[in-house]
N, C-alpha and C positions, 0 to 999 in steps of 0.2 A: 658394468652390467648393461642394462639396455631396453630401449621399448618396442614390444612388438605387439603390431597390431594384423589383426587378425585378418585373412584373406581369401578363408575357406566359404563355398559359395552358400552351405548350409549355415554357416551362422551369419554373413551378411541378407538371405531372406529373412530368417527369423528376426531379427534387429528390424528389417524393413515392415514384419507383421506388427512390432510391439511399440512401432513409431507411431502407426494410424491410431487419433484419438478417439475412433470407433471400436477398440479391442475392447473387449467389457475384461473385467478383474479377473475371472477365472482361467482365459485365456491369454489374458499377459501374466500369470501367475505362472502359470504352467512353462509358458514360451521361454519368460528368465529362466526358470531352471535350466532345462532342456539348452538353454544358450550357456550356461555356466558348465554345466556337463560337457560345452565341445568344446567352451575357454582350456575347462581343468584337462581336458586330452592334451592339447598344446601347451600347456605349460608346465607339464609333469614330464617332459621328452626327455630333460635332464636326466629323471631321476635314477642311481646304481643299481645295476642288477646283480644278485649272488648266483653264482651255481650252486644247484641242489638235487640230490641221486633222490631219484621217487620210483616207485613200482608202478607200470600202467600193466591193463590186463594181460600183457602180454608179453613185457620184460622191463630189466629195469633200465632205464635210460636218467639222462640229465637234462633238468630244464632249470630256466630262470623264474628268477623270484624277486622282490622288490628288496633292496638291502638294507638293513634295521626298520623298514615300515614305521618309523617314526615324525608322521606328518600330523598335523595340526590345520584346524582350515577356522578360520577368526573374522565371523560378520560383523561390519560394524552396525548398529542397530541404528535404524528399525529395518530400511531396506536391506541390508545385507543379509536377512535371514532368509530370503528369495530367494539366493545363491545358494542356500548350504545345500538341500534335498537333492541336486540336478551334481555335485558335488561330492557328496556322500556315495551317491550310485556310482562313480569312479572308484572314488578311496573308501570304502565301507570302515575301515579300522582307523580311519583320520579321528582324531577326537576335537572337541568343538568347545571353542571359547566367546566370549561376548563381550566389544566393547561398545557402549553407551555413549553415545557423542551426539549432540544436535548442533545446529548454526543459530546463531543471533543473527535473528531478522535485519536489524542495523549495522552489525560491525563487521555481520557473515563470518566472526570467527569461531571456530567451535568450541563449545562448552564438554565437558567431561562429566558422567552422571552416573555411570558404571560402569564396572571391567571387574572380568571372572573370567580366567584362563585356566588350562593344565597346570599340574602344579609341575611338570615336568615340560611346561614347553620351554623352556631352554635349550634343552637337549633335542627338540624336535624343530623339524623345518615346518614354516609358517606359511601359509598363504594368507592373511588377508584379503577380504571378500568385500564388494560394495559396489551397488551397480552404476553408479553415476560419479565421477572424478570432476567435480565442477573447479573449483576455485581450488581444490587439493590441499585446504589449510585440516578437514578432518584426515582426511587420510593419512596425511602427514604428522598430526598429534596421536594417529593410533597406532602407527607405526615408530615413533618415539616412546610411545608408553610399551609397547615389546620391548626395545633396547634395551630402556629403563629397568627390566624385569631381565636380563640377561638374552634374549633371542637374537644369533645372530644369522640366522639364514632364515630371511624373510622375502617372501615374493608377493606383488599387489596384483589382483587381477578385478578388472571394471568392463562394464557391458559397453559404458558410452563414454568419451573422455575427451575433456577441452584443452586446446595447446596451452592456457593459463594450468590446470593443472597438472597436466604433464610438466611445465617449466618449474612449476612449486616442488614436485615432487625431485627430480633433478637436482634442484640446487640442495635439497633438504636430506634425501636419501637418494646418493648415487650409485648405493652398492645393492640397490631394490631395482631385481627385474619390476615391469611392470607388462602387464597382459591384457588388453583391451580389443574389445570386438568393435569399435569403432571410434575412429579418430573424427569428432565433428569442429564446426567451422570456428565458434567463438561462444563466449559467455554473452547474458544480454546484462542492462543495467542493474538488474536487482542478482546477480550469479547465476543461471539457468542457462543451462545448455542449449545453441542455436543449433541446428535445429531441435534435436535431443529428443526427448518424449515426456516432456512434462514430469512432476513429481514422480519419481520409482516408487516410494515408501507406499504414496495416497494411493497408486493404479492397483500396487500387490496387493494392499489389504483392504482395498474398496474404502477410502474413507475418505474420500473425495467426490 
């Protein structure tokens, strides 16, 4: 599989809008979407198309259609719920799962709190949503808890991501694209993305 990071000029602005610590909440709410909506273009390029005979006003011809439409889009909570709305506006019939994961302040490894998925996402390809890839030890526990439940076509897609965990996620899951709108410099001492844009979870929901 492989990492691709994003290059299109409309989502490295928006990233550049959602970095300044002057964005107040409603407009870096909005901005993530709107950046996830141009992640979920690019990382849906894969996906098979059917042929299929329709009637337009005027005859009948043959167009394409998405082949079994059985996608899945899985925020990890809290930030990842930022991603789903700008996401859903692509894939309106994706259906939507939730896993519950935070980090321990001191060990920064994530704790598991909740997960509620399809009962049919096995059968369905996954994307994984979360806008920040810090230390990649959550991503990587949420992305083992699919496995664990049978999902084998899983793809991760992040707004902001550190070569710490892009290498976590590699060593851990090698068969997971991963789709990120920007590759930044490094983690700082306490796991926080340099330069990054501070807490995603606190900006989206104002609680900071």
């Amino acid at each position: 599989m492989g990492v691709y990071i994003m290059d299109h000029p409309l989502i490295q602005h928006k990233i550049g809008y959602i970095r300044r610590k002057d964005t107040g909440t409603k407009d870096f709410r909005q901005t993530i979407s709107e950046i996830a909506m141009l992640i979920c273009y690019e990382a849906t390029r894969h996906l098979k198309l059917d042929d299929v005979e329709i009637e337009t006003p005027l005859c009948k011809t043959i167009v394409q259609e998405l082949k079994g439409k059985k996608l899945a889009i899985i925020p990890v909570l809290r930030a990842g719920l930022g991603m789903v709305d700008g996401m859903l506006t692509m894939i309106p019939t994706a259906k939507v799962g939730h896993i519950g994961l935070y980090r321990d302040h001191d060990s920064l490894e994530p704790v598991e709190y909740y997960c509620k998925i399809p009962a049919d996402c096995a059968e369905r390809e996954v994307f994984v949503v979360d806008p920040m890839l810090a230390t990649g030890g959550s991503s990587s526990v949420a992305i083992q808890m699919l496995k664990d439940r049978g999902c084998k076509k899983i793809h991760y897609m992040c707004i902001i991501a550190a070569p710490e965990g892009i290498k976590r996620m590699e060593d851990d899951h090698p068969d997971v694209n991963i789709y990120a709108g920007a590759l930044d410099e490094k983690l700082n001492e306490i796991g926080y993305i340099i330069p990054g844009l501070g807490d995603a979870g606190d900006r989206i929901f104002g609680t900071k």
